[in-house]
C-alpha positions in Angstrom: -7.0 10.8 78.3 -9.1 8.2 79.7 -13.2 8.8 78.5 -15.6 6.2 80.0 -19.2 6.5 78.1 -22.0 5.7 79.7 -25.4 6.2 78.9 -29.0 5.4 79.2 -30.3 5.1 75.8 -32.3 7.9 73.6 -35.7 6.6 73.5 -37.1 6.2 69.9 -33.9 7.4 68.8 -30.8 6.1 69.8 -29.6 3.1 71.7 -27.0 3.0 74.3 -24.7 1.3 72.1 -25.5 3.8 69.4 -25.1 6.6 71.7 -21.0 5.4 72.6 -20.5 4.8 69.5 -21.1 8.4 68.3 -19.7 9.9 71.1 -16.4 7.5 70.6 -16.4 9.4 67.0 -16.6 12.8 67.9 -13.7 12.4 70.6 -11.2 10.6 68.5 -11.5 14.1 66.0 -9.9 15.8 68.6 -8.2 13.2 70.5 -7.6 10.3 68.3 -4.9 8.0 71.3 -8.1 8.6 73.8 -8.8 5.8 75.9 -12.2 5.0 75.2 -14.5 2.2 77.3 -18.3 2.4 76.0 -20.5 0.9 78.7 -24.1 1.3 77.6 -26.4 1.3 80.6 -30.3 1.3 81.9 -32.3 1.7 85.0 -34.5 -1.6 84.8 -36.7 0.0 82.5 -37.5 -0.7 78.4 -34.1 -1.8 76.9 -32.3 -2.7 80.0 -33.0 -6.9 78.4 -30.8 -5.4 75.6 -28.2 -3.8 77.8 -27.7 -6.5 80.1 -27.7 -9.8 77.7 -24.0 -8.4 76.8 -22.4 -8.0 80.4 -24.0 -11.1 81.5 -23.0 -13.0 78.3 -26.3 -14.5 78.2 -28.7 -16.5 75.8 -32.3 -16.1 75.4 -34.3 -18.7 76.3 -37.8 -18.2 75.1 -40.7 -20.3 76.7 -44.7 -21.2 76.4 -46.4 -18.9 79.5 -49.2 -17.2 80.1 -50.1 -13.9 79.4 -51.3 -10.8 81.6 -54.7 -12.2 81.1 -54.2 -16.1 80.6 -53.1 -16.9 77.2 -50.7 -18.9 75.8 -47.3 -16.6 74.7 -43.6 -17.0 73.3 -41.6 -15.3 76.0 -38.1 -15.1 77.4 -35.3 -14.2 79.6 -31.6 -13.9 79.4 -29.8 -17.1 81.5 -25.5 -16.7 81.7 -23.5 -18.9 80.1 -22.7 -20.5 82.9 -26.1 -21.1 83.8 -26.1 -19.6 87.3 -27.7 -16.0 86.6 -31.0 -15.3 85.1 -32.3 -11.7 83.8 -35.8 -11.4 83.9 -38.1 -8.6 83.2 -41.4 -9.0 84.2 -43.3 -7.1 81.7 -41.8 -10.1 78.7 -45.0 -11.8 80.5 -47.1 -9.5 82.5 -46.7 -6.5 80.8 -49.2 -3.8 79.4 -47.5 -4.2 75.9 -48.8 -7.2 75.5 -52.8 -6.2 75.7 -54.9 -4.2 74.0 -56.1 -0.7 75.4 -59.4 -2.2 75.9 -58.1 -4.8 77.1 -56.3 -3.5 80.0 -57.8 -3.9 83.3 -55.6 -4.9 86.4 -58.8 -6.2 88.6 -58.6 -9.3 85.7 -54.7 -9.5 84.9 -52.2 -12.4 86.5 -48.3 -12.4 87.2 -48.4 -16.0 86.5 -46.1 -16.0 83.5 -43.8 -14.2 85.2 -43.7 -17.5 87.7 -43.3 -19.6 85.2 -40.3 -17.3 83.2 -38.4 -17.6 87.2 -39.5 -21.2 87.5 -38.2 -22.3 84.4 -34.9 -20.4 84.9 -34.6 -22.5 88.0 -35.2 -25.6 86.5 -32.3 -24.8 84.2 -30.4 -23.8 87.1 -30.2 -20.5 87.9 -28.9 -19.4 91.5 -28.6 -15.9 91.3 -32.3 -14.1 89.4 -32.4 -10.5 88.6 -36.2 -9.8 88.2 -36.9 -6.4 86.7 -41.1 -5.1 87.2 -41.2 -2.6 85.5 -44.1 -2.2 82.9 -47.0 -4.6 84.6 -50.4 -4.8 83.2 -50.8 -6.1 87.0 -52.3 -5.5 90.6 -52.0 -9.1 91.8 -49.3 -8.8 94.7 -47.2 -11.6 93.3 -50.6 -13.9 93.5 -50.2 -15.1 90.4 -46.0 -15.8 90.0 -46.7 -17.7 93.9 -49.3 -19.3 91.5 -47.2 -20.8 89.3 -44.5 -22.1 92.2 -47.8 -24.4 93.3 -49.1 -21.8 95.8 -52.9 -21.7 95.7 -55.0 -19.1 97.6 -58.4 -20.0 99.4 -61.7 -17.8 100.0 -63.0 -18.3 103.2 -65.5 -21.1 101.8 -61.9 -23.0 101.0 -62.6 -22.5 97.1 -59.8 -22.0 95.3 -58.9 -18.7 93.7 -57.9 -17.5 90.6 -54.6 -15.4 91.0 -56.1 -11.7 89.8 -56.2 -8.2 91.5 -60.2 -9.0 91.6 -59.5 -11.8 94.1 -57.0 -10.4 96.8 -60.0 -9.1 98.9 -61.2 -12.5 98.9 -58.1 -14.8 99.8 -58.0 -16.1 103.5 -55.7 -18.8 103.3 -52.7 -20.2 101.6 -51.8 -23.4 101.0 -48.5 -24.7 99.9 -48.3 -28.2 99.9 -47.0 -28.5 96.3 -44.2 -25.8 96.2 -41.3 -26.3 94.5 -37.9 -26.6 97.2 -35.7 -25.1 94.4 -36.8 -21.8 95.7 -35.3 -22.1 98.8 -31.9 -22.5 97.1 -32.0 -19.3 95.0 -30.7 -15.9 95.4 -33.1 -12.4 93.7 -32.4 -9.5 93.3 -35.6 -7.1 92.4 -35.2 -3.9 90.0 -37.3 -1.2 91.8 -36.7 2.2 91.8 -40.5 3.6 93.2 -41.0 4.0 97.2 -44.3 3.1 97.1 -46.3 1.3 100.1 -48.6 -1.7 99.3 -51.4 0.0 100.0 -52.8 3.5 101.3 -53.2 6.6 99.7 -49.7 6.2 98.1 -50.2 2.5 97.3 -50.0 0.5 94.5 -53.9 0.4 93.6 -54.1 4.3 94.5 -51.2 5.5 92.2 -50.6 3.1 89.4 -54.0 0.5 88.6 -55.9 3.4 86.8 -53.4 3.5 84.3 -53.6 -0.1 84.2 -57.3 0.4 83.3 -58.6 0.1 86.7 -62.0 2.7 87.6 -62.3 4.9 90.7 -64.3 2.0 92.3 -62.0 -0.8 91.3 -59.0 1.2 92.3 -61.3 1.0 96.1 -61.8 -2.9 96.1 -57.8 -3.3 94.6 -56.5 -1.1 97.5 -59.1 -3.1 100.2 -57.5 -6.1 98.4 -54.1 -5.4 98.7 -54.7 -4.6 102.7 -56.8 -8.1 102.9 -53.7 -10.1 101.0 -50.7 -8.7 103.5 -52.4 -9.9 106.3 -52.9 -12.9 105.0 -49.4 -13.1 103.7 -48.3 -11.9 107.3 -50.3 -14.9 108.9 -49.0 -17.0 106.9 -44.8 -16.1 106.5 -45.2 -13.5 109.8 -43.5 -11.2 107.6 -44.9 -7.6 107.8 -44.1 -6.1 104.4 -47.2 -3.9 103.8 -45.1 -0.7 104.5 -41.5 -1.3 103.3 -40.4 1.2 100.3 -40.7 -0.5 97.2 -43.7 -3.0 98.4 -46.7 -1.5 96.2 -44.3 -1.4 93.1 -45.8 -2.8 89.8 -49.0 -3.9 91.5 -47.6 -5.2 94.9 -45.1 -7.6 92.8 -42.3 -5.7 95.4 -44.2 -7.2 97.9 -45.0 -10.8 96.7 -41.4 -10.8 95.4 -40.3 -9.9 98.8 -42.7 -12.6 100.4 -42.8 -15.3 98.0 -39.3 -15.6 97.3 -37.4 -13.5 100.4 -36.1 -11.2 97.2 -34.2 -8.0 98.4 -35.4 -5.0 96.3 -32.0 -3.0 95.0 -32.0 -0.1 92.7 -32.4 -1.1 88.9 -29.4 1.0 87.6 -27.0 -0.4 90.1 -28.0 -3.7 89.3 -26.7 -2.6 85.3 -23.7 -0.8 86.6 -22.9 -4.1 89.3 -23.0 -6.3 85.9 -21.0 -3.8 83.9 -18.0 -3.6 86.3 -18.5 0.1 86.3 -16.5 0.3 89.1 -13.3 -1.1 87.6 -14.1 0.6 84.4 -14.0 4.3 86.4 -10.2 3.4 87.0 -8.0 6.0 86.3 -10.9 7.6 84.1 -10.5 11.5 83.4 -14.2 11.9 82.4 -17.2 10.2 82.0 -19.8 10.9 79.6 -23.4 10.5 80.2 -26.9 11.1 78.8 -30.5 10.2 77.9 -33.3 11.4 75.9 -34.6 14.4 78.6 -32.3 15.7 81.4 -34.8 16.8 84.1 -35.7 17.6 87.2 -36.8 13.1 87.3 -33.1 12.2 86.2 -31.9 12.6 89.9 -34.5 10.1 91.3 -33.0 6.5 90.9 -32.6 7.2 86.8 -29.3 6.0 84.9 -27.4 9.6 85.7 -28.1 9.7 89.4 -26.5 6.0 89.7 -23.2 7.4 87.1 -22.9 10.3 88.8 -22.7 9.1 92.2 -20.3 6.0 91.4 -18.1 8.8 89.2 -17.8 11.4 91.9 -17.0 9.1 94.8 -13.6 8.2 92.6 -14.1 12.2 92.2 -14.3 12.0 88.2 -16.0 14.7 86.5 -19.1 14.0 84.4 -20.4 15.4 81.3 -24.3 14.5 80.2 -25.4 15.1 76.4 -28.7 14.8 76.2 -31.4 14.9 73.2 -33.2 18.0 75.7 -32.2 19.5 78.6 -35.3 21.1 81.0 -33.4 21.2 84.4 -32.3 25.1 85.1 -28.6 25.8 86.6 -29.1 25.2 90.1 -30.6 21.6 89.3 -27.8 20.9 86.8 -25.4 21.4 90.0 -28.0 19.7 92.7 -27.2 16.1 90.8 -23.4 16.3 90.6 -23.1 17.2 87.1 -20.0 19.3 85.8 -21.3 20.0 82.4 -24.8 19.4 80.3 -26.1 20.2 76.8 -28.7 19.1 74.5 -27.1 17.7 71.6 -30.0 19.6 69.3 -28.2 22.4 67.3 -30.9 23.8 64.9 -34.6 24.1 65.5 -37.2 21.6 63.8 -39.7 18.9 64.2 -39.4 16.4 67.4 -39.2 13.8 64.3 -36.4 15.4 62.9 -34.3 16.0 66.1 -34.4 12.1 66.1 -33.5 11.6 62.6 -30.7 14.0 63.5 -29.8 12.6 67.0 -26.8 10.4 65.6 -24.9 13.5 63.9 -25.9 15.9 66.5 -24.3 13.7 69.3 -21.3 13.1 67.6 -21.2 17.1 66.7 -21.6 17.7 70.6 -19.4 15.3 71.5 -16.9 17.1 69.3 -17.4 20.7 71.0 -17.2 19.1 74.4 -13.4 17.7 73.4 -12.5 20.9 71.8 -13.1 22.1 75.2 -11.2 20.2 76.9 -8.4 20.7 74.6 -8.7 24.5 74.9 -8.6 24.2 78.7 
């Protein structure tokens, strides 16, 4: 039998790799000449740097940028071996994880380092730029990464502005004089898997910026900034973005990606399984094996299993998910394709324990799952 693993990871627990590997173990008790391919997986989330670095047989280059709120970092992004494909993920230089709670506020925070993280990949030659936002500390519409391509951004007194979510209801005007031409010659790809408009009810300001420390009356100038910046960003490139799916994601950066470097935005698990040859790996396959931390009623929308599922069953492959918890009833289950699902938990304690645990537990549910298949 052919078994193709393919997971999202456990988070906290277990990573995608560690996830094949136990499965790999408790299908080779029952059928030890099983053709096994492990292809660990993600969505454009946390851990998807990890995942990819191996398909893409990629280095790390690590750089000087500038934070979320304008100081001087070590970050980095993966660049192929051959130089012509860059994997970037935005929140390496704009992200939340690199502030302080009390630090967070999106009316003061910059995608500039995320400019220079693309510009540098360019510089080293990099045709082809994945750029995954998930994670942003931001509200800035791309302000800042235009920012650091030698776009500035005027008021209407012609002063120049600095590139933060405070200053989008200000900006009348852009200049670029001193852009680079290498942007022109690339090819980017943009991880996205929210629908989100650039502004409005739904918009990026609305939804997202009070998380990213934003108050009810900042959320009001961020959303009246965000309407201000597309029409400037329409009378400037006469592209109408503002209500394209995908546009308000991570602060508008779907929007300034879309803009500022005519990015397409794709969905961020079939950019992974695209790098992974999933499709070639589903040849001949008599079951793939899925899973992440929480099967619920979310997985279906644009997470790792919705994107397995729907590559497996159009070769008509059965899938199987193991996951660390399963909160999705029968009817749900069958709604997303999947021909069998368990949580791997088989005794009741702590949430800490179940991850201690999560290695043995997969491999144990991994084993009952073969058994079956041997029975039937």
């Amino acid at each position: 039998m052919k078994f193709v693993i393919a997971p999202d990871k456990y988070k906290g627990s277990l990573t995608g790799s560690q996830f094949c590997e136990a499965v790999e173990k408790g299908i080779q008790r029952v059928f030890p000449q099983a053709q096994i391919l492990k292809k660990p997986l993600a969505d454009g989330g946390d851990g998807t740097l990890e995942v990819v670095q191996d398909y893409l047989k990629a280095s790390l280059e690590t750089i000087k940028v500038k934070d979320p709120l304008f100081r001087d970092i070590e970050a980095g992004y993966l660049l192929s071996q051959d130089k012509k494909t860059a994997y970037i993920e935005m929140s390496e230089a704009s992200g939340y994880k690199l502030l302080r709670k009390d630090e967070m506020n999106c009316m003061h925070t910059s995608t500039l380092g995320t400019g220079q993280l693309l510009l540098d990949a360019v510089h080293k030659g990099a045709q082809h730029i994945v750029l995954g936002i998930g994670g942003s500390a931001t509200n800035d519409c791309g302000m800042g990464m235009a920012s650091a391509f030698g776009y500035a951004f005027l008021d209407a007194d012609g002063n120049r502005l600095q590139p933060v979510g405070k200053n989008l209801v200000h900006a009348k005007k852009i200049v670029d004089d001193e852009t680079s031409g290498l942007l022109k010659k690339i090819q980017v790809k943009v991880a996205c898997d929210v629908n989100n408009p650039l502004y409005g009810e739904n918009g990026a300001a609305h939804v997202y910026a009070a998380q990213k420390g934003a108050s009810p009356e900042e959320i009001d100038i961020l959303d009246q900034g965000l309407e201000n910046f597309a029409n400037v960003l329409q009378s400037h490139f006469g592209n109408d973005v503002r209500d394209v799916p995908g546009a308000g994601a991570a602060g508008g950066m779907g929007a300034g990606a879309m803009t500022f470097l005519n990015a397409k935005l794709v969905s961020g698990v079939d950019l992974v399984l695209e790098m992974a040859d999933f499709d070639l790996a589903l040849m001949d396959a008599d079951w793939v094996i899925t899973g992440e931390g929480q099967l619920d009623n979310q997985t279906a929308a644009g997470k790792t299993i919705a994107g397995v599922v729907k590559m497996a069953k159009a070769r008509q492959i059965p899938v199987a998910a193991l996951c660390g918890s399963v909160n999705a009833s029968i009817e749900q289950i069958q709604e997303m394709g999947l021909d069998y699902a368990v949580s791997v938990l088989n005794q009741v304690g702590s949430l800490e324990d179940a991850k201690a645990n999560s290695f043995s537990n997969l491999e144990q549910a991994s084993f009952n799952f073969a058994k079956l298949l041997e029975v039937g």
